[in-house]
C-alpha positions in Angstrom: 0.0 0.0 0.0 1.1 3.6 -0.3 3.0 3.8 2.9 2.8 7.5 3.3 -0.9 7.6 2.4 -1.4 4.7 5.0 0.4 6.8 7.9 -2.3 10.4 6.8 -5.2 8.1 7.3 -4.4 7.0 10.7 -3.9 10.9 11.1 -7.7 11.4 9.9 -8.9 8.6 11.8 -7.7 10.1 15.2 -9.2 13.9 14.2 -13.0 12.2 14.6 -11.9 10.8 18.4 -13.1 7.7 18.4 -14.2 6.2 21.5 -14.0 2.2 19.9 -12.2 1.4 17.4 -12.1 -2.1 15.7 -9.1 -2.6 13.3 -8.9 -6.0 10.9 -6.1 -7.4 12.1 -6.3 -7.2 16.1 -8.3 -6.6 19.5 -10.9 -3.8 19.2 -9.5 -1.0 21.7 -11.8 1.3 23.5 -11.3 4.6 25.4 -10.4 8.1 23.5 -6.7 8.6 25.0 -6.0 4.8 24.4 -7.0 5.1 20.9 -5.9 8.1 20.0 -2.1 7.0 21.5 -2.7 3.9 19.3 -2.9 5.6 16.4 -0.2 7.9 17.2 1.7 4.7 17.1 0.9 3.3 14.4 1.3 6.4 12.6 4.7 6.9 13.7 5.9 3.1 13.5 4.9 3.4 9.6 6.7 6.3 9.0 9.8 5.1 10.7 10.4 2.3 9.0 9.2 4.3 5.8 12.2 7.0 6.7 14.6 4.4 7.6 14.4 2.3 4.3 14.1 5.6 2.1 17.5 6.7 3.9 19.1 3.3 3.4 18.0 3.0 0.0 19.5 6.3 -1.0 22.8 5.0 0.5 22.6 2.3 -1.9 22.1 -0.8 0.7 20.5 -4.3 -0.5 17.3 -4.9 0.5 18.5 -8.3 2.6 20.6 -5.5 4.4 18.0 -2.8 5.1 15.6 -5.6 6.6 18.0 -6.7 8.9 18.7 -2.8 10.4 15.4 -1.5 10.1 13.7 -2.1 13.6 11.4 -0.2 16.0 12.5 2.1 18.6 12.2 0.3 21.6 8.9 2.4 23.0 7.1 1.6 19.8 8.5 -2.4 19.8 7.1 -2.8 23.2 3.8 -2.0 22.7 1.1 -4.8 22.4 -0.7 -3.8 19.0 2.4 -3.3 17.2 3.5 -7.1 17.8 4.5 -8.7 14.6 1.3 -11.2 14.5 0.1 -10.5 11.5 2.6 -7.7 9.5 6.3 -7.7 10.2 8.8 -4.8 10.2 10.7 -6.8 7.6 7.3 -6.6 5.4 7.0 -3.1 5.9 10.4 -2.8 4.6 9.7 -4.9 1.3 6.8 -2.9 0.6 8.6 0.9 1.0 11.8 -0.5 -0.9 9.7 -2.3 -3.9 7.3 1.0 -3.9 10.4 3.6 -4.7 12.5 0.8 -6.6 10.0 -1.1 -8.5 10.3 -3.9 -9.7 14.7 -4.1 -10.3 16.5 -5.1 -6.7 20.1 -3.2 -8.2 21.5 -6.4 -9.2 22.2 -6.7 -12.9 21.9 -10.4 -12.9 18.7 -10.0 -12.4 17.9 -7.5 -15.1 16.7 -9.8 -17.5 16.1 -13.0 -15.8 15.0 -16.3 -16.7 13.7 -19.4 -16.0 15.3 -19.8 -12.8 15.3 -23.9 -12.9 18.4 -24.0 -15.4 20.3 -21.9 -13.1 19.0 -24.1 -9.9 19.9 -27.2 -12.0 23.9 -25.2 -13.2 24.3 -25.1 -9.5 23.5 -28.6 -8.1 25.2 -30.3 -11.1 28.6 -28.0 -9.6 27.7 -28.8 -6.0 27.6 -32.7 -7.3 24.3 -33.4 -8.0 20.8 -32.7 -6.4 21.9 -35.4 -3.9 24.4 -33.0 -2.4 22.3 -30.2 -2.3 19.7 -31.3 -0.8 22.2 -33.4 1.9 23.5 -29.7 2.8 20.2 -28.5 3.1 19.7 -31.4 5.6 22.7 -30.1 7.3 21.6 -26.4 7.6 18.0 -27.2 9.1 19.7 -29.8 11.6 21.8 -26.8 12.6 18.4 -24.7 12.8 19.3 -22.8 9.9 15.9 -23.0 8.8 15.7 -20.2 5.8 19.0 -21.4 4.3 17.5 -25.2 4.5 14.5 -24.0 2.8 16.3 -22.1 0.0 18.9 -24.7 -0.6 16.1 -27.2 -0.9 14.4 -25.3 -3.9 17.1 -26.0 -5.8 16.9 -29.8 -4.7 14.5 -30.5 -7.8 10.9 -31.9 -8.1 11.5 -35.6 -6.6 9.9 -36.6 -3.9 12.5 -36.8 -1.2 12.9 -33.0 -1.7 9.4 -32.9 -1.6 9.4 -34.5 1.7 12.5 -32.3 3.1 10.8 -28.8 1.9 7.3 -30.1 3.9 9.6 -30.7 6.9 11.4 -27.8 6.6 7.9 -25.5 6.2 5.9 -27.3 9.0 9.0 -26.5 11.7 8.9 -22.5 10.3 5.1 -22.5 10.6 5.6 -23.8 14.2 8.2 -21.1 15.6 6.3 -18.3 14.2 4.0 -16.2 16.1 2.9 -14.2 12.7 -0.3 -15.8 11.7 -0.1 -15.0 8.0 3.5 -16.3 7.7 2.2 -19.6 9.7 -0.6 -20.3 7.0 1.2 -19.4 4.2 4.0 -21.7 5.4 1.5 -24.3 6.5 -0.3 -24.3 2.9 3.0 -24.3 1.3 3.8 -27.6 3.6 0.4 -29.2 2.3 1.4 -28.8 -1.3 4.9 -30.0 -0.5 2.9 -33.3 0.9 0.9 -33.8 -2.1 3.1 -33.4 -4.8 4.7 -36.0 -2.8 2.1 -38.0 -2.7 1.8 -38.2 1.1 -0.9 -37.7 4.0 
């Protein structure tokens, strides 16, 4: 969503003093001051980590880099309804830096990408075979490396002991997440994993 636009209407929402306010994603709240110090919040959080990626971006960091240095002030991290259950500061991030970049992440190689299976396929014949890859991919989710696990395994080809592995490797990130989005989307991810695997 427009970020800025998004911060303004929290603004115009707190000029009408509500007394109860019921938001989409969390626990109504009631009581003017409590609501009006809400949206203060919010409006601030969202153009924090607006400001912060905008200045970060203009210094010419990756987006892997911004997400990891972009976090709340602790006052604003603390408070209940800004707990990452259902957005995360990280999201908030992607959306500000793919709303002033577009669409190209500053990496030439991935000016005019392909199919990205040929490449997958390049690197596990040089790694030794989808075998390999997918036994380091074993080796990074036994040492709880969970993302690395997960990425290495998309390059571990459509058989169904990477089928298997992937499923594993989703069901354990659905379980130590406390976003609800990111649980279901890793939970229907899992689900596929199992079918196209042919298991239950």
């Amino acid at each position: 969503r427009p970020v800025l636009e998004w911060a303004a209407s929290l603004d115009r929402m707190r000029q009408l003093h509500p007394a109860y306010l019921a938001g989409s994603h969390s626990r109504p709240l009631a009581g003017r001051e409590a609501i009006d110090q809400a949206l203060a919040n919010y409006a601030r959080a969202i153009r924090y980590v607006h400001d912060e990626t905008v200045k970060r971006i203009n210094s010419g960091e990756p987006l892997y880099q911004i997400r990891r240095e972009v976090l709340l002030p602790p006052d604003l991290a603390s408070q209940p309804y800004l707990q990452p259950v259902y957005g995360t500061v990280e999201w908030a991030v992607n959306g500000v830096f793919r709303q002033y970049t577009g669409w190209y992440d500053f990496d030439p190689a991935h000016l005019d990408g392909g199919d990205p299976a040929p490449f997958a396929r390049a690197l596990a014949d040089a790694a030794g075979g989808m075998d390999v890859v997918l036994q380091r991919a074993r080796a990074a989710a036994a040492e709880g490396q969970l993302q690395l696990a997960l990425e290495l395994a998309e390059m571990a080809g459509n058989n169904a002991a990477a089928h298997r592995f992937r499923a594993e490797v989703l069901e354990r990130l659905a379980a130590q997440t406390a976003n609800g989005v990111a649980r279901n989307i890793y939970r229907e991810a899992a689900a596929a994993e199992r079918k196209a695997d042919g298991a239950k």
